[in-house]
N, C-alpha and C positions, 0 to 999 in steps of 0.2 A: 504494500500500500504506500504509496507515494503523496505526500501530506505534509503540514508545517512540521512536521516532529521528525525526519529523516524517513528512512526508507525503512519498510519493516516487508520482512516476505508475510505470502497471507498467513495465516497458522492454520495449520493442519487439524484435523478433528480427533488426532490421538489424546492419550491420556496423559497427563502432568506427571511427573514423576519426582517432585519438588518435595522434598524433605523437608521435616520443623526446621532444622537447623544442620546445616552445611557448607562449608568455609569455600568450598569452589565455588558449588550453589548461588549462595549469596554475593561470590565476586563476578559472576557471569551478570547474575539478576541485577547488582547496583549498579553493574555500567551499563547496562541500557536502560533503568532508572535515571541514573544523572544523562548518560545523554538525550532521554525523554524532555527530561526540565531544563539542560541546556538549550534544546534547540525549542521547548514555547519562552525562555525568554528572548532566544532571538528573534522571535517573531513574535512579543506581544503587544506591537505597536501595531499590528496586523489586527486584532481583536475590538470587537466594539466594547469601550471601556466597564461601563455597566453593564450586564447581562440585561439583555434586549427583552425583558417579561412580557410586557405587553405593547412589542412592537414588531414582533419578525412577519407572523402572521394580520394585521392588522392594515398593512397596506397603505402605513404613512410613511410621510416623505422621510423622516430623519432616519428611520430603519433601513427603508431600502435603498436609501441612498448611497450607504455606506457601506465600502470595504466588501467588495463582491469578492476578494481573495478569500476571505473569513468563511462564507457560506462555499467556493469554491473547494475551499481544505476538507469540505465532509462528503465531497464525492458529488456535490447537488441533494445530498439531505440535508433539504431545512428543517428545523426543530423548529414546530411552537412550541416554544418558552412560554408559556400561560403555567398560574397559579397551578398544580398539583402536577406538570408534564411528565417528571420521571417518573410516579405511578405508571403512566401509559408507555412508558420507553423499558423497564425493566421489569425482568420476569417477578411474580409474585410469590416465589417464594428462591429459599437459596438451590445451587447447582447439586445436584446426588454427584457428580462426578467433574473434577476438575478440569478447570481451563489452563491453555498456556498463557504466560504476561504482558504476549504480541498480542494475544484475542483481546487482552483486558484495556491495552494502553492505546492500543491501535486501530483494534480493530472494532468490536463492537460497543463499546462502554466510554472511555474517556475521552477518547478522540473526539467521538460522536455524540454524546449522551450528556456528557458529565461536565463539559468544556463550553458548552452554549449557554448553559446555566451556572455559569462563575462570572463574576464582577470582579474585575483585575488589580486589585490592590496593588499590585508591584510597577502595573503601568505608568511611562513618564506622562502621562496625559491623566492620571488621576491626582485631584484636586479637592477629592470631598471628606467633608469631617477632619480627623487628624491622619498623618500618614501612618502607615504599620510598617516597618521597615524590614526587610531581611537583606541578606550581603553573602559574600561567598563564604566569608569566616563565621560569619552566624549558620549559614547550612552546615557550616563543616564541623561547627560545634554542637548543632542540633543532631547531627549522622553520627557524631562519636556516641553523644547519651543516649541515642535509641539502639545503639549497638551493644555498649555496655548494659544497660538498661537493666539498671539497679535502682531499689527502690531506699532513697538514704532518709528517713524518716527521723533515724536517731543516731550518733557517732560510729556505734561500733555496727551497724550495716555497712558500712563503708565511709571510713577516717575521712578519706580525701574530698568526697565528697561534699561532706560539713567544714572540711579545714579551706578549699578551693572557695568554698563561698564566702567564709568568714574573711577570705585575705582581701579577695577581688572587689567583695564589699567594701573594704577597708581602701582598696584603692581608689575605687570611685567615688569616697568620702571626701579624699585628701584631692582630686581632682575641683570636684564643685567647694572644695575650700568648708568644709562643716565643720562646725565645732569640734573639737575632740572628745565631746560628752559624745558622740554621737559613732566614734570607733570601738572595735572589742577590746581595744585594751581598758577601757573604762567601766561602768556600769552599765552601757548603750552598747550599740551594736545593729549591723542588717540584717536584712533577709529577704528572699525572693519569692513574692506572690505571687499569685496567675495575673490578678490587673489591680487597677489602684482601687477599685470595690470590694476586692478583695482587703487591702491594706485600710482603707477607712473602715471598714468593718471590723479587722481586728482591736486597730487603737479604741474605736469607740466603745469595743466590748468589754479593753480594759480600763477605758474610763468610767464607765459605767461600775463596773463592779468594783474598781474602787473609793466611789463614791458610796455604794451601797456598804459598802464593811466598815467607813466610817459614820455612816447617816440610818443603817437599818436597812433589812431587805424591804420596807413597807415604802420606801423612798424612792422606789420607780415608779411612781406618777408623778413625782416632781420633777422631774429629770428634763429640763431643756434642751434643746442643740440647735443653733443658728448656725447659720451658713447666707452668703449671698444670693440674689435671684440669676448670678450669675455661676454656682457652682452646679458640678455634675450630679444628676440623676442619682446615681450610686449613693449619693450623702440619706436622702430618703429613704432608700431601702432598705441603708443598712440601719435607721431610726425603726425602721417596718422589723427587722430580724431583732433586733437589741430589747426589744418592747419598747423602745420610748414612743409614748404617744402621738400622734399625728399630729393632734394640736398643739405639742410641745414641740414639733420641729418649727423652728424658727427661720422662714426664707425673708429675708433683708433684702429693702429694696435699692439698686442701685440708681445711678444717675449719668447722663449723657455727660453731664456737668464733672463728673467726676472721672471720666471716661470707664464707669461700669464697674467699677473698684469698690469694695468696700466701703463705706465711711466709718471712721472709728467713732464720729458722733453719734450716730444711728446704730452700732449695735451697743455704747454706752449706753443709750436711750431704753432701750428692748433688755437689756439688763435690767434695769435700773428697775424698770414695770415690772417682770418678772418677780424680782425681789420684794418689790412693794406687794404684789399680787399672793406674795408666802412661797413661791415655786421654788426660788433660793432665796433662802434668810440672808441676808446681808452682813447677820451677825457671825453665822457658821461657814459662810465663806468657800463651800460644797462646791463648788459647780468644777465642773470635770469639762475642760472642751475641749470638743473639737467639733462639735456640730451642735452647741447648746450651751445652756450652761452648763452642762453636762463633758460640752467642749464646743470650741470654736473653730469650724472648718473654712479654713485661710486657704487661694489658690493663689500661684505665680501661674499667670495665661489660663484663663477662666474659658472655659469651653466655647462658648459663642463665641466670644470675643477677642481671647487672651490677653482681657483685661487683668494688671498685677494689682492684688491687695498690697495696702500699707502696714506689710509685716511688722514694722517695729511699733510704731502703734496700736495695731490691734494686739500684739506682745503683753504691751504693757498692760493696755487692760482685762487682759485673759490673766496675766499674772496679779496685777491686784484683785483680781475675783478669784484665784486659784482655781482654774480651768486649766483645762486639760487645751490644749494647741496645737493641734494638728495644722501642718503646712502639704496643701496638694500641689505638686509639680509636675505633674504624671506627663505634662506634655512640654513644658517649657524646661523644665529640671536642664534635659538634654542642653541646651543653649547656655545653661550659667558654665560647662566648662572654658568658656569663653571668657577671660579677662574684664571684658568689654561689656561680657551682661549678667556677670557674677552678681551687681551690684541688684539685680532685680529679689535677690534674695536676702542681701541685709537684714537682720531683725531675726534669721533662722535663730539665733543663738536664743530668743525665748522660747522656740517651741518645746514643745516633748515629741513630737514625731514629727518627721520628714518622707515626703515619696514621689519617686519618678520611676516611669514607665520606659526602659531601654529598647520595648521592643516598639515604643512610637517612630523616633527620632533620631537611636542611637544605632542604628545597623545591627539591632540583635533580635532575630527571628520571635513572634509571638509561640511564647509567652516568657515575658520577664519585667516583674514588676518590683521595683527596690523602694523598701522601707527599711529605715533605720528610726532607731528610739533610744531616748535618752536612759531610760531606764528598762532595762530586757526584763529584769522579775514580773514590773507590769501588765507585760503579756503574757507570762509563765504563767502566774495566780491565775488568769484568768483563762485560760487556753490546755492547760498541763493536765494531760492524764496519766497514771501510772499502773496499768493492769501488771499482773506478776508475770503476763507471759512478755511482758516490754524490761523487764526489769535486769539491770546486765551491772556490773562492780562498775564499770566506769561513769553511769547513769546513775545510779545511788550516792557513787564519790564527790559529785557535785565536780566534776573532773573538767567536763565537757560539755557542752552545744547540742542539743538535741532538736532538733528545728521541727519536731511535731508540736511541740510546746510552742509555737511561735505563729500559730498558722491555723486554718481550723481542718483543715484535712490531717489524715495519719498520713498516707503515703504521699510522697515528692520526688519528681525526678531530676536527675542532676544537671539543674538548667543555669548552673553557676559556667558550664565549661564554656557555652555558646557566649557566652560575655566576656571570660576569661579569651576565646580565641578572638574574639572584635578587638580588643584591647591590646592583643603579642600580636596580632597581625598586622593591626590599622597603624596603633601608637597614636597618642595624642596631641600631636601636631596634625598628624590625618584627619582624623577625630573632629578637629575644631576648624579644618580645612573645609569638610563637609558640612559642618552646621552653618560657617559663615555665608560659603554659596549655595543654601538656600536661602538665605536670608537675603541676598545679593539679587536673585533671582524673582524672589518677592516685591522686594521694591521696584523693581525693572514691572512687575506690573503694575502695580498701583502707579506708578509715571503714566502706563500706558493708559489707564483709566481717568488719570488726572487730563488727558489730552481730547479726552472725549466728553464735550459739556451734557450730552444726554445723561451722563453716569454720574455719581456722586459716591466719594469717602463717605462711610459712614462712621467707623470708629477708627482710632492712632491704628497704624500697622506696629506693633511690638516686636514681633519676631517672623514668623516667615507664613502667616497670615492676612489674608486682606480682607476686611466687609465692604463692602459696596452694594450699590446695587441702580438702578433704572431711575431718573428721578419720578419724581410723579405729576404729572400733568395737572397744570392748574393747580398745586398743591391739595389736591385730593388725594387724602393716603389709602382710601379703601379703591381706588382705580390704581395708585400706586404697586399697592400690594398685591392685586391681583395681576398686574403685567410684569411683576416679578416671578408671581408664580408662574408663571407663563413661560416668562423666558427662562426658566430653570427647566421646565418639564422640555422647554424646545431643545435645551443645550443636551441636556443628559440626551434625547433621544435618536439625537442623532449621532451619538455610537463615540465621538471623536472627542468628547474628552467627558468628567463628570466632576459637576461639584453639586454643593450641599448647602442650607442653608441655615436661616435662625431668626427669633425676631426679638429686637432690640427698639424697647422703649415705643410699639405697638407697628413697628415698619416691620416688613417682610426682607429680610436681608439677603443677597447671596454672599457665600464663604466661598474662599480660593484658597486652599492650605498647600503652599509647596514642599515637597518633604520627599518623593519617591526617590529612592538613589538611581533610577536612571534618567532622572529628568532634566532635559539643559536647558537654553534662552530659545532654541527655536519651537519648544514645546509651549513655552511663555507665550509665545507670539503668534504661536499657532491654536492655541486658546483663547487670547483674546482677538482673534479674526472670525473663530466659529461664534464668539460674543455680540462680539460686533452685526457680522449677519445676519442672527438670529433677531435678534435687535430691532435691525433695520425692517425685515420682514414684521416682527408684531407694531413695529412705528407706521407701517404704509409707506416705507422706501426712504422713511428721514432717514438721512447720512450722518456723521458726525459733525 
């Protein structure tokens, strides 16, 4: 079969002969594995960005206009992509008798089946939400730990595994410049989540509970947790999982005026009632945050926006209320290894916990999410189980690092090494080479959108983010916002590039997040001409 992925002969209808485990086996089977995935990212500037759901069959312009190599590579089978498709494309129940890996990758399944319905996060033409990064040294660290594929839950399942993370943590501390409450040699320390909902959910659990050990288990209906109307989704949930009540999550509202940041005024304010209201006594000085009084969930690059809170002031009054401090960096973290934007974290030294997401923006394959905390027992007390079949002398000695205790799952795989190889491979010159030309990249559009008076800045570009969006005609925002939506549904649909949106202060925004490691200036330019067009088409041929 002759196809974007190389050349595969047909496969034959014999029987597989493929063993659990075997060292030729598996060296035959991962090179034409890798050169499966080499040869779709050589071609996945060939692919419509978004998986085409409800447009292959539909018989609009933006589907079929695009990219006839795409639908060519499956022979002339087009896939309706409609809501439940691969129901209808794969058998319903599994094979009584094996396939070979050319049937699988090639021939009937991936190539064809599996590939029309994937939205290409790696493409240099993806622009929506935040980036998810991977790199050759993150596959190569992700292929070591599923090869090894050991499950390091506690020290002695395997030393290196917890020693590998404890260090590389430690180095990525002293990169972004952290405190040193916040390395193993102190009472602090990292560790690696699946994503930053995972990491807010831990801290909060053990703000929570140690608020309750000193206030009584009857004190989780007190329990507040603020956060801005600009933090992530996950801050709620994990208030939904912890029990804190709904109406004790506290969303703070921001302001254009303050470019969508926090005010330290307004959540003094929202304190200040609370306490008046009995929720934290004023006198006992309880409140645990990081999303309440319970804690205070602080972001550097807020989701819509990546609007930076005023960490040192909001510091300070989390610390005169003795709140718990959480700081989310899950997507800008990556950018303070930079000199230059280190300064957006100033004020870290109040918190009690810190996190950023390496497999956003740092070239390390999903999933790897870094928290560190000032105090490790804090999430021991609350997290630490000790069944006797987990029980080993150097776990009882208080010897070691046991990172079940740290985490809410038992089993964890060893996703310290995919970080550890970004890190000996890239080096941090590389490192901060890549984060600067995104950011480089960025600005080069936001120029481009500053030159077009139809378009309008909506909020500061920070880091390698832009809001913008259509202005609104006759400053009607409800005709605004729906020729926004418009132009988003137009852009994604036409295969050639995809971004994402959000609304800020009741406008319908669009988001440009540049961040894929293969994307250069003519992918810049070649998204904002599909912008432009599209544009011009729901204007009735206004130009710029």
């Amino acid at each position: 079969m002759n196809g974007y992925f190389g050349n595969f002969d047909e496969p034959k209808e014999s029987k597989s002969d493929l063993k659990p485990m075997d060292a030729e086996q598996l060296r035959e089977h991962a090179h034409k594995m890798v050169d499966f995935i080499a040869d779709y990212y050589k071609s996945i500037e060939s692919f419509p960005v978004l998986s085409q759901v409800e447009f292959l069959d539909c018989g609009s312009r933006g589907a079929c206009s695009h990219r006839n190599l795409y639908l060519e590579s499956f022979n002339n089978c087009i896939v309706n992509v409609s809501p439940g498709y691969l129901n209808k494309l794969l058998p319903d129940s599994a094979p009584v008798h094996p396939e070979s890996l050319q049937n699988v990758l090639a021939g009937k399944y991936v190539q064809t089946k599996i590939l029309p319905g994937v939205t290409h996060w790696q493409s240099p033409e993806y622009f929506a939400y935040f980036p998810s990064n991977s790199s050759t040294a993150g596959f190569l660290g992700e292929m070591l730990s599923a090869g090894l594929n050991i499950v390091g839950f506690s020290w002695v399942t395997s030393p290196a595994a917890t020693e590998l993370e404890v260090i590389v943590l430690d180095w990525l501390a002293k990169m972004l410049k952290l405190p040193s409450d916040f390395l193993s040699q102190g009472q602090g320390g990292g560790v690696i989540q699946g994503t930053a909902s995972e990491a807010v959910l831990v801290v909060l659990l053990a703000a929570r509970d140690n608020f309750l050990r000193r206030f009584g288990k009857n004190s989780l209906p007190k329990l507040v947790a603020y956060a801005s109307d600009q933090a992530h989704a996950s801050m709620q949930k994990a208030c939904q999982i912890a029990g804190i009540h709904p109406e004790n999550c506290r969303v703070l509202r921001t302001e254009s005026s303050n470019n969508y940041s926090l005010s330290p005024s307004i959540l003094r304010e929202a304190i200040a009632k609370d306490v008046e209201a009995g929720l934290i006594p004023c006198f006992l000085s309880a409140t645990i945050v990081i999303n309440g009084s319970l804690a205070c969930y602080l972001q550097v690059g807020t989701t819509s926006s990546t609007a930076v809170d005023p960490l040192f002031e909001l510091g300070k009054i989390t610390k005169d209320n003795e709140m718990w401090h959480h700081v989310d960096a899950a997507y800008a973290g990556s950018a303070c290894i930079c000199p230059e934007y280190r300064h957006y974290i100033d004020g870290v030294e109040e918190a009690d916990s810190f996190n950023m997401n390496a497999h956003k923006w740092f070239l390390t394959n999903f999933d790897c999410s870094v928290l560190w905390v000032k105090d490790r027992n804090a999430l021991i007390q609350s997290l630490s189980t000790n069944p006797e079949y987990l029980k080993n002398k150097a776990s009882q000695g208080n010897m070691v690092v046991d990172y079940k205790d740290w985490q809410i799952p038992l089993g964890r795989r060893f996703r310290s090494l995919k970080l550890w190889m970004v890190l000996r491979l890239y080096g941090v010159e590389n490192l901060q080479s890549y984060i600067r030309n995104h950011i480089k990249l960025a600005k080069h559009f936001e120029e481009l959108v500053g030159l077009d008076q139809r378009f309008e800045i909506v909020a500061p570009r920070t880091f390698a983010l832009v809001c913008f969006r259509l202005r609104a005609p006759q400053n009607d925002e409800d005709c605004g916002n729906k020729l926004n939506k418009n132009l988003l549904e137009a852009v994604n649909a036409t295969g050639k590039i995809f971004i994402s949106h959000t609304v800020l202060s009741g406008k319908y925004i669009l988001r440009f997040a540049v961040g894929a490691p293969l994307t250069e200036e003519r992918h810049i330019e070649t998204a904002w001409k599909v912008l432009q067009e599209e544009a011009t088409a729901l204007l009735g041929g206004t130009g710029a």
